[in-house]
C-alpha positions in Angstrom: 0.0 0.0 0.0 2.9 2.4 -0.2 2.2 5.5 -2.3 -1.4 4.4 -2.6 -3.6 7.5 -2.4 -7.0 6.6 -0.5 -10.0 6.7 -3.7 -12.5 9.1 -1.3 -15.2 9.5 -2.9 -16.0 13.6 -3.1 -18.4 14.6 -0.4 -21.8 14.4 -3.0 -20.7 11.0 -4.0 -20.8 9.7 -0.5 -23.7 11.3 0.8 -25.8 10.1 -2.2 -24.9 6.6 -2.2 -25.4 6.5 1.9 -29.0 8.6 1.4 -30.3 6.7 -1.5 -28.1 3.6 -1.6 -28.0 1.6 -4.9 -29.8 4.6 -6.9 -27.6 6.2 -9.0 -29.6 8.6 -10.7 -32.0 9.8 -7.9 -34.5 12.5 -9.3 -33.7 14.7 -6.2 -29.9 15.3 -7.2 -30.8 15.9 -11.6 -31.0 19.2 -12.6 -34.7 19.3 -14.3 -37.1 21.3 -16.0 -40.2 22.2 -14.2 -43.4 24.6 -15.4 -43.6 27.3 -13.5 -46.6 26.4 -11.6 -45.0 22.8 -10.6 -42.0 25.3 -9.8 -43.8 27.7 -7.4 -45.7 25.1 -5.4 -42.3 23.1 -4.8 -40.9 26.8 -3.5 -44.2 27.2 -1.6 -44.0 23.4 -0.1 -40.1 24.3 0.3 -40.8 27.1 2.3 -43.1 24.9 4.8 -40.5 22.5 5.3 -38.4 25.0 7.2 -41.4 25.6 9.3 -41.3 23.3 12.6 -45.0 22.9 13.3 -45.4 21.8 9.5 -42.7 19.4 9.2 -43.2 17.6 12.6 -47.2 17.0 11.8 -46.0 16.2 8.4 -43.8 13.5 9.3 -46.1 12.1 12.0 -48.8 11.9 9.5 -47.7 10.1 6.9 -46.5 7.5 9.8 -49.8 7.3 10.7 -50.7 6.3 7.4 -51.3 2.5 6.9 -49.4 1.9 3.7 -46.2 4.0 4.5 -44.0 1.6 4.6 -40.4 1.1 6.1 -38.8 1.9 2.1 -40.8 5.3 2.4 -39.8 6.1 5.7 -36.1 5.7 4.4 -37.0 8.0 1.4 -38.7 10.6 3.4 -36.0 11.2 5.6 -33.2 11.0 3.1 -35.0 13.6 1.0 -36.0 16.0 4.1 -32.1 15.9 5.4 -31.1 16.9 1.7 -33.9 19.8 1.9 -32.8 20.8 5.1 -28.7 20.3 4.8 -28.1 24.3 3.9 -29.7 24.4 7.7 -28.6 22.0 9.6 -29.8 23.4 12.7 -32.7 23.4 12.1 -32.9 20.2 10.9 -30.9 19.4 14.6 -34.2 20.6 16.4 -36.4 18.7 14.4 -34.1 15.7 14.5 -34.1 16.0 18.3 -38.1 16.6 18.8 -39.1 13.8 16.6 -36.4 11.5 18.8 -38.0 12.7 22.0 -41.7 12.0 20.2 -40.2 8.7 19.3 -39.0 7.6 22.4 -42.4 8.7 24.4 -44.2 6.6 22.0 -41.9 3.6 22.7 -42.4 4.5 26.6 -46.5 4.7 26.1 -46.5 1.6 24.2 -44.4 -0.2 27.0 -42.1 -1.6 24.6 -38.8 -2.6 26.3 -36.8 0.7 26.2 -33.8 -1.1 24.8 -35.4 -1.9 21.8 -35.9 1.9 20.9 -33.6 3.1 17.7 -32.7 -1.2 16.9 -35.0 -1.0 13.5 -35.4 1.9 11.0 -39.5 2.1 11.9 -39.5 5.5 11.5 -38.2 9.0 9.7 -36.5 10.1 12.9 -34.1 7.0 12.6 -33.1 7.1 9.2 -33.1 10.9 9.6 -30.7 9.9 12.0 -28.4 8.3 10.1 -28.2 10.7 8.0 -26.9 13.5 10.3 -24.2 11.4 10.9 -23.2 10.8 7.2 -23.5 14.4 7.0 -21.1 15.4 10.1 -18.9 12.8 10.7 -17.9 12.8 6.5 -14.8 15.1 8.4 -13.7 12.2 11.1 -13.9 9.6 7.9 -11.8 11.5 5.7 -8.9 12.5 8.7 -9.0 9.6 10.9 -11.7 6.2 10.3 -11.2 6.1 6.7 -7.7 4.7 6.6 -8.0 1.8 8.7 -11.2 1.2 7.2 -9.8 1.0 3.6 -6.4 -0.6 5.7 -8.8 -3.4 6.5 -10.5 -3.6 2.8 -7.5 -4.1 1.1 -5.7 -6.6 3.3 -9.4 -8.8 3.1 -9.4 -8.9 -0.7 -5.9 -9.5 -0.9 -6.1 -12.5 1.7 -9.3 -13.7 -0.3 -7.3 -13.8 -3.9 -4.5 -15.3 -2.2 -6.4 -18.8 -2.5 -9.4 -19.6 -5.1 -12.4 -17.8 -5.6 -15.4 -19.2 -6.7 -16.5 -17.2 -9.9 -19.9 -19.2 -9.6 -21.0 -19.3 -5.9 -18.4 -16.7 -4.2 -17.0 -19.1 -1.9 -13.2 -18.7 -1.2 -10.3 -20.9 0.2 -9.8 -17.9 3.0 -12.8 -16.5 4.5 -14.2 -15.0 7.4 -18.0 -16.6 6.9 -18.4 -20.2 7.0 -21.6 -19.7 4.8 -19.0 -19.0 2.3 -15.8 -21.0 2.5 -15.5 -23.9 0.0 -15.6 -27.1 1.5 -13.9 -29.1 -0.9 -10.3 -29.3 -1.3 -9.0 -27.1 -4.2 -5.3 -28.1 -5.7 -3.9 -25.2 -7.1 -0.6 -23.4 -8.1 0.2 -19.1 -7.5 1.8 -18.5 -11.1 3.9 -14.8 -11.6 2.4 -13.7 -15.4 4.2 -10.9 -17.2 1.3 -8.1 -18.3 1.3 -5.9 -20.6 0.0 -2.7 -19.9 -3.4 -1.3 -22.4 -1.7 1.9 -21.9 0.8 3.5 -22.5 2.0 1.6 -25.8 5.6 0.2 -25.4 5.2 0.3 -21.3 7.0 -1.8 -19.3 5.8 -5.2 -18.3 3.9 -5.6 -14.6 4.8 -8.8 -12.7 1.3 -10.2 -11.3 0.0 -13.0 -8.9 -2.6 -15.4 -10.0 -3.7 -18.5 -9.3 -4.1 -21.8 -12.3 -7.4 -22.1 -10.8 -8.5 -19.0 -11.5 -11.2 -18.1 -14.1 -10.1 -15.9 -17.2 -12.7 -12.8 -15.8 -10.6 -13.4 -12.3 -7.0 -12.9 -13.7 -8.1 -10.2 -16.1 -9.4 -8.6 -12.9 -6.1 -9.2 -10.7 -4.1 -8.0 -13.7 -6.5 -4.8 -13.7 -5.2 -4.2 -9.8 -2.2 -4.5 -10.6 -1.4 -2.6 -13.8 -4.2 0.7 -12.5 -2.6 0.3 -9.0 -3.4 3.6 -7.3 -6.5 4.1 -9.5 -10.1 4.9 -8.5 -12.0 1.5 -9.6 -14.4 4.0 -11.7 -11.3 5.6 -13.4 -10.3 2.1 -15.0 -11.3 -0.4 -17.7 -13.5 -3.0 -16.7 -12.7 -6.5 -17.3 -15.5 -7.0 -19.7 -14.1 -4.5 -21.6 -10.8 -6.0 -22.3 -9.5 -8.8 -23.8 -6.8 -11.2 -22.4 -3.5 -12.1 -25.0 -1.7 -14.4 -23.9 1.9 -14.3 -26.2 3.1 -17.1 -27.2 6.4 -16.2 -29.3 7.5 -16.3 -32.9 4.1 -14.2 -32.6 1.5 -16.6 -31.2 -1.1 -15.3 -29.8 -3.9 -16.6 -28.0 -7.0 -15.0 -26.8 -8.7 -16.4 -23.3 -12.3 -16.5 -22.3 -14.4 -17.5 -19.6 -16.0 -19.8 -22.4 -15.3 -20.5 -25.7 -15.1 -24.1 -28.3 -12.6 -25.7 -25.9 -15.1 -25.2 -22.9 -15.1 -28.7 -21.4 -18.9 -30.0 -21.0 -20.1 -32.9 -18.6 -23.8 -34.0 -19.1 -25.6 -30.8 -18.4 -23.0 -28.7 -16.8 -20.5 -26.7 -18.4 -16.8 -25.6 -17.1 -15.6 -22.0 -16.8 -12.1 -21.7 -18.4 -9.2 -21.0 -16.4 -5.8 -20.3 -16.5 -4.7 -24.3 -16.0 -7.2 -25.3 -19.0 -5.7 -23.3 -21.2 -2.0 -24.5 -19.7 -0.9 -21.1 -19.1 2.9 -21.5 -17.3 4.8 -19.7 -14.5 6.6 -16.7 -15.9 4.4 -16.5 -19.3 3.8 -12.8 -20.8 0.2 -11.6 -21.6 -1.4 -8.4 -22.6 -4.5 -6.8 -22.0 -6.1 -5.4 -25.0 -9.9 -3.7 -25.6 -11.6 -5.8 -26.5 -12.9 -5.5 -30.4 -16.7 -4.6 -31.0 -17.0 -7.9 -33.3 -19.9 -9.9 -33.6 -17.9 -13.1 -32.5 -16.8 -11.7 -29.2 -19.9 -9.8 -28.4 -21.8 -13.2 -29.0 -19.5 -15.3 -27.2 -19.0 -13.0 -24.0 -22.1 -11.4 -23.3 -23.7 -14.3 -21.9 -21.6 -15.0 -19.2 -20.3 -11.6 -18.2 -24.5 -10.6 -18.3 -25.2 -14.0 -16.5 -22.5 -13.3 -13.8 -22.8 -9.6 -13.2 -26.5 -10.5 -12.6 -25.7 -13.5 -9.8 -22.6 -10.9 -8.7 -25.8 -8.8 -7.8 -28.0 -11.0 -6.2 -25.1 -12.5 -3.9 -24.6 -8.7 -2.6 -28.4 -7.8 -2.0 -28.9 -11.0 0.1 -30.1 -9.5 3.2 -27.5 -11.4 4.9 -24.2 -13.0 5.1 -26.4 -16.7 5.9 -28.9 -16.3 3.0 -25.8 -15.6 0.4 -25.1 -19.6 0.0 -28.6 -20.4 0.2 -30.1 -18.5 -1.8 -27.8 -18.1 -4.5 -29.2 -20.0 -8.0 -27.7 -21.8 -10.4 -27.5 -20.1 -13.7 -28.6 -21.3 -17.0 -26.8 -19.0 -19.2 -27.6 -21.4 -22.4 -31.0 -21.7 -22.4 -31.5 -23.6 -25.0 -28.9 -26.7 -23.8 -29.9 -26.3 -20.3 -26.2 -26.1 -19.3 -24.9 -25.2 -16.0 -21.9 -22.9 -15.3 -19.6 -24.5 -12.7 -15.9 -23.0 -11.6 -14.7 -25.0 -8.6 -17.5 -26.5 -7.1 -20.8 -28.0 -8.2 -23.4 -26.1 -6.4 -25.6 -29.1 -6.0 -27.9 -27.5 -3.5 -30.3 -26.6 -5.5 -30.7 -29.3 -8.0 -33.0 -31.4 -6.6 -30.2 -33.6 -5.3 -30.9 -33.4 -1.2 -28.2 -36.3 -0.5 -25.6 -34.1 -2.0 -26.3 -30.6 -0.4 -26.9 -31.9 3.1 -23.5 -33.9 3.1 -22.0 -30.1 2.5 -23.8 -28.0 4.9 -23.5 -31.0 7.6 -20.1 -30.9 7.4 -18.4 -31.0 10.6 -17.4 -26.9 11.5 -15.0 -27.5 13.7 -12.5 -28.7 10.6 -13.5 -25.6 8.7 -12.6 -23.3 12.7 -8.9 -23.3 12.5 -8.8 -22.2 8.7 -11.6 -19.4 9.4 -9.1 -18.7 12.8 -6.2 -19.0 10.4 -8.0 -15.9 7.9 -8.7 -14.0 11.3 -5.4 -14.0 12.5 -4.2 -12.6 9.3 -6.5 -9.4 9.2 -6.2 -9.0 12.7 -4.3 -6.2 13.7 -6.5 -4.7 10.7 -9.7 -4.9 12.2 -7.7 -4.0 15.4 -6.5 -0.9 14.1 -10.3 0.5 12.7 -12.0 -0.5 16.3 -9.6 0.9 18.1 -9.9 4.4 15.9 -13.6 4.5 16.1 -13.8 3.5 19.8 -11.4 6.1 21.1 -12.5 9.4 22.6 -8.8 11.1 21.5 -7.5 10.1 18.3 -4.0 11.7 16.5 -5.0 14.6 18.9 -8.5 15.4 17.5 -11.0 14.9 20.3 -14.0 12.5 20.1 -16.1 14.3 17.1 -18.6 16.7 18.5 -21.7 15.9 16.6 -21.8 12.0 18.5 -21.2 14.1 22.4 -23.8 16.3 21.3 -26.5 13.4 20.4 -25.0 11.0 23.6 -25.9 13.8 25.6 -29.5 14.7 24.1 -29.9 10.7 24.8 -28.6 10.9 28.3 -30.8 14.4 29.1 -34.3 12.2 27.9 -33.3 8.8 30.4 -32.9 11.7 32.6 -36.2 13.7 32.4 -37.9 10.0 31.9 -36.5 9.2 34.9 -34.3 6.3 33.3 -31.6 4.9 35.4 -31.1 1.8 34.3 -27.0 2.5 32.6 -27.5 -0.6 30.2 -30.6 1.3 28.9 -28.6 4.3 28.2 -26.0 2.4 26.6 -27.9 0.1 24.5 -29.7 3.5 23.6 -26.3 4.8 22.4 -25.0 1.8 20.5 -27.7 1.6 18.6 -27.6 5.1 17.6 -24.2 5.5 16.6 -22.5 2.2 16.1 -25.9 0.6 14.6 -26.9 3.1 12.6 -23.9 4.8 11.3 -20.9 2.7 11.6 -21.9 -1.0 11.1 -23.6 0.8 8.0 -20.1 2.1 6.7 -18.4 -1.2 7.6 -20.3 -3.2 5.9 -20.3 -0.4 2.5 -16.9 0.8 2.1 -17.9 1.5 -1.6 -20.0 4.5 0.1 -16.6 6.0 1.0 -14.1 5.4 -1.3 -13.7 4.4 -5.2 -13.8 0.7 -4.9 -15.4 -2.4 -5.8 -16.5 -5.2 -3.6 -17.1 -8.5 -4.5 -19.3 -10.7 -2.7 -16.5 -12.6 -0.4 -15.1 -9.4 0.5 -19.1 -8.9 1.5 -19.2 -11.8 3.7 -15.6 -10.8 5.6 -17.1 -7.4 6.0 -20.2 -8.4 7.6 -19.0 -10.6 10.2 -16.3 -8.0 11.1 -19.6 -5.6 11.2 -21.4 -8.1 13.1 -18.4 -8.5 15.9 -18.4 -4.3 16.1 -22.1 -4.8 16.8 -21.4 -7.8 19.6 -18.4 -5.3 21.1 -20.8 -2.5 21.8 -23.4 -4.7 23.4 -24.2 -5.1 27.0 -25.4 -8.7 27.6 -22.5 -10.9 27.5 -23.0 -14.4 24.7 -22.7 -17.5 26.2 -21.0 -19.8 23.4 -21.8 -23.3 23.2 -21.4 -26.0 20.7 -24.2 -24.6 18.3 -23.1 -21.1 18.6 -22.0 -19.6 15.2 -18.7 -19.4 14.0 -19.1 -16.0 14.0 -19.3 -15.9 17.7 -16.5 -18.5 18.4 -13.8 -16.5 15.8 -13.9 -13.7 17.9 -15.1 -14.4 21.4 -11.8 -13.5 23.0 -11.3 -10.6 21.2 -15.0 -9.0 22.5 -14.2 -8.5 25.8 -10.8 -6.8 24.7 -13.2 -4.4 22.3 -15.6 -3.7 25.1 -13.3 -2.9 26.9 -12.3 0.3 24.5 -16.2 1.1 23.8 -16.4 1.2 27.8 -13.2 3.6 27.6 
């Protein structure tokens, strides 16, 4: 990582993609058109935002409606924080009344007090999360954002260090047993010689791959390499290039994912790697872009389509568990019914029960030490970002002001509700600060720098997030033999981390 600038992403950027995540082109941020009259009743309507009365009884109506649901609460308070961000506080004092509302309800409803600010039920705690993303961008950018990108970078590099799955995104290394391969993978680190896209002539890059790996998996460690230093946006992608690999006397061979030599087994069908082709220790290749012809369009489309689309649904599982089980099979031939397979045959969902219960009952405890043996690589790295964000004086810059300025607003309303209970207030502020803004960030570097994460990296990430959320709790886990691994991989490190949050 020396001389490697951090990729932030410019303060709009960031915002946009915490605000309206996944939605690139939000209405709210275009530049548009508008008749007049449309124009003078959004100034009117404008206007009666930035009065109090109005926007409290606004909000609390539309919660009151039956059909507002949990996406629309999101969206209403992502689009009031944006109106209100040239007067932020203002939007402070209606932040803070609509807390105070929302915390009498949850005191007149005699829900358990700890359960207040868990769930994003309404505008105040999205609206919430968003005035952090809005004042702590500061503390990400001078202090939290380099052991968080630290942490990114030494995961993805641990991950490629052993096969990937370019099917099912299960790795060798890996944080989440929902997503380490089970079987065992033989396989050989080659050095390859790349030559650069750009500039003609340039010098050759020495790069690490793997035999196993698929074509779209070394074009992609190649890209790292040779746009080192590069925001990920900035860069070709690897569906956009073609891979040479030069053979002498002027030989040259183009690799793909799949092509004629693509080897086929009843109804499944083989990605090609790096070993099917043969490819040796210390060859030269080149990456090229790739020529609008009908033959590659034909050939590649299907599978880069068919991957980026399962790419997609493995990162939008709503969890780390659901992203094995609920990952399908493609079909990217329709017509022959054949399946795409890398390293593993994802038999779990091919009608074959025998087959994927023999691979989820495996015994975990042989799987702990190599999920042990991944944590104790990325250690001092997940080390180094709790400790940041836990400490009240970091590299001389005191605890940021906007989080003693909401623990204290918290702390005054146990106060006037006569709330002693200390585990109250606590769980009160973990989960409005580490819950809602932090975990939120671990989990989604991309909201903070130029980056692309891949689905393993996704997994690692969460169970770090998960273990932030476990350090900031009160109640202590009692691990037995069906605890998850998740819990065991870290269980002497939480007391440690507690310790700091307590700090």
């Amino acid at each position: 990582m020396d001389g490697v600038k951090i990729p932030f992403l410019d303060y709009r950027t960031y915002a946009r993609r915490v605000l309206f995540p996944g939605v690139d082109d939000h209405p709210a941020l275009q530049e548009t058109s508008t008749p007049p009259s449309t124009e003078k009743g959004l100034r009117l309507f404008g206007q009666l935002l930035h009065t109090r009365p109005f926007l409290l009884t606004f909000i609390h109506t539309l919660e009151g409606q039956r059909g507002f649901s949990m996406r629309d609460r999101g969206a209403v308070a992502s689009l009031t924080m944006v109106a209100l961000q040239g007067r932020l506080d203002y939007a402070t004092g209606v932040l803070k009344q609509l807390l105070a509302d929302l915390i009498e309800k949850n005191l007149q409803n005699r829900a358990h007090p700890k359960l207040l600010l868990r769930r994003t039920e309404s505008v105040a705690e999205k609206m919430l999360t968003n005035w952090f993303t809005f004042l702590l961008h500061r503390f990400l950018k001078e202090c939290a954002g380099e052991p968080l990108f630290m942490l990114f970078c030494a995961i993805k590099q641990q991950m490629e260090k052993g096969p990937i799955d370019a099917i099912t995104g299960e790795a060798r290394y890996s944080l989440s047993e929902d997503k380490l391969i089970r079987q065992q993978i033989d396989y050989k680190t080659l050095t390859l010689l790349c030559t650069p896209p750009e500039p003609p002539g340039g010098p050759a890059v020495p790069v690490k791959v793997l035999n196993c790996d698929s074509v779209t998996q070394a074009k992609e460690k190649l890209l790292d390499a040779v746009y080192r230093g590069v925001p990920y946006s900035q860069r070709p992608r690897a569906e956009d290039m073609e891979l040479e690999w030069c053979q002498g006397a002027g030989g040259r061979t183009i690799l793909q994912d799949e092509d004629a030599t693509s080897k086929i087994e009843g109804d499944w069908k083989r990605l090609n790697t790096l070993g099917h082709y043969q490819v040796a220790d210390g060859s030269t290749v080149a990456l090229v872009p790739r020529q609008a012809s009908g033959y590659n369009i034909a050939s590649s489309f299907t599978f880069t389509h068919s991957l980026s689309r399962y790419e997609s649904l493995l990162r939008t599982s709503s969890s780390p568990e659901s992203l094995r089980s609920r990952a399908p099979i493609l079909t990217p031939d329709q017509d022959s019914g054949t399946r795409l397979w890398h390293l593993v045959k994802n038999h779990e969902h091919l009608g074959d029960p025998k087959e994927g219960e023999r691979g989820s009952k495996m015994v975990s405890e042989i799987y702990l030490t190599r999920l042990l043996a991944t944590k104790g690589t990325l250690q001092k790295f997940v080390d180094d970002l709790f400790e940041t964000v836990f400490s009240t004086a970091h590299r001389a810059s005191a605890l940021p002001l906007p989080i003693k300025y909401m623990f204290d607003f918290l702390d005054e309303q146990a106060e006037r509700r006569q709330i002693g209970d200390p585990d109250v207030r606590h769980t009160w502020k973990s989960n409005c600060l580490p819950l809602r803004f932090w975990v939120n960030v671990i989990k989604n570097p991309q909201f903070v720098f130029d980056i692309h994460k891949s689905s393993i990296t996704d997994a690692c990430l969460s169970v770090v997030a998960q273990t932030f959320m476990d350090s900031c709790s009160t109640s202590e886990h009692r691990l037995g033999k069906d605890s998850p691994s998740t819990k065991l991989l870290y269980a002497k490190d939480i007391p440690v981390y507690k310790g700091w949050v307590e700090r």
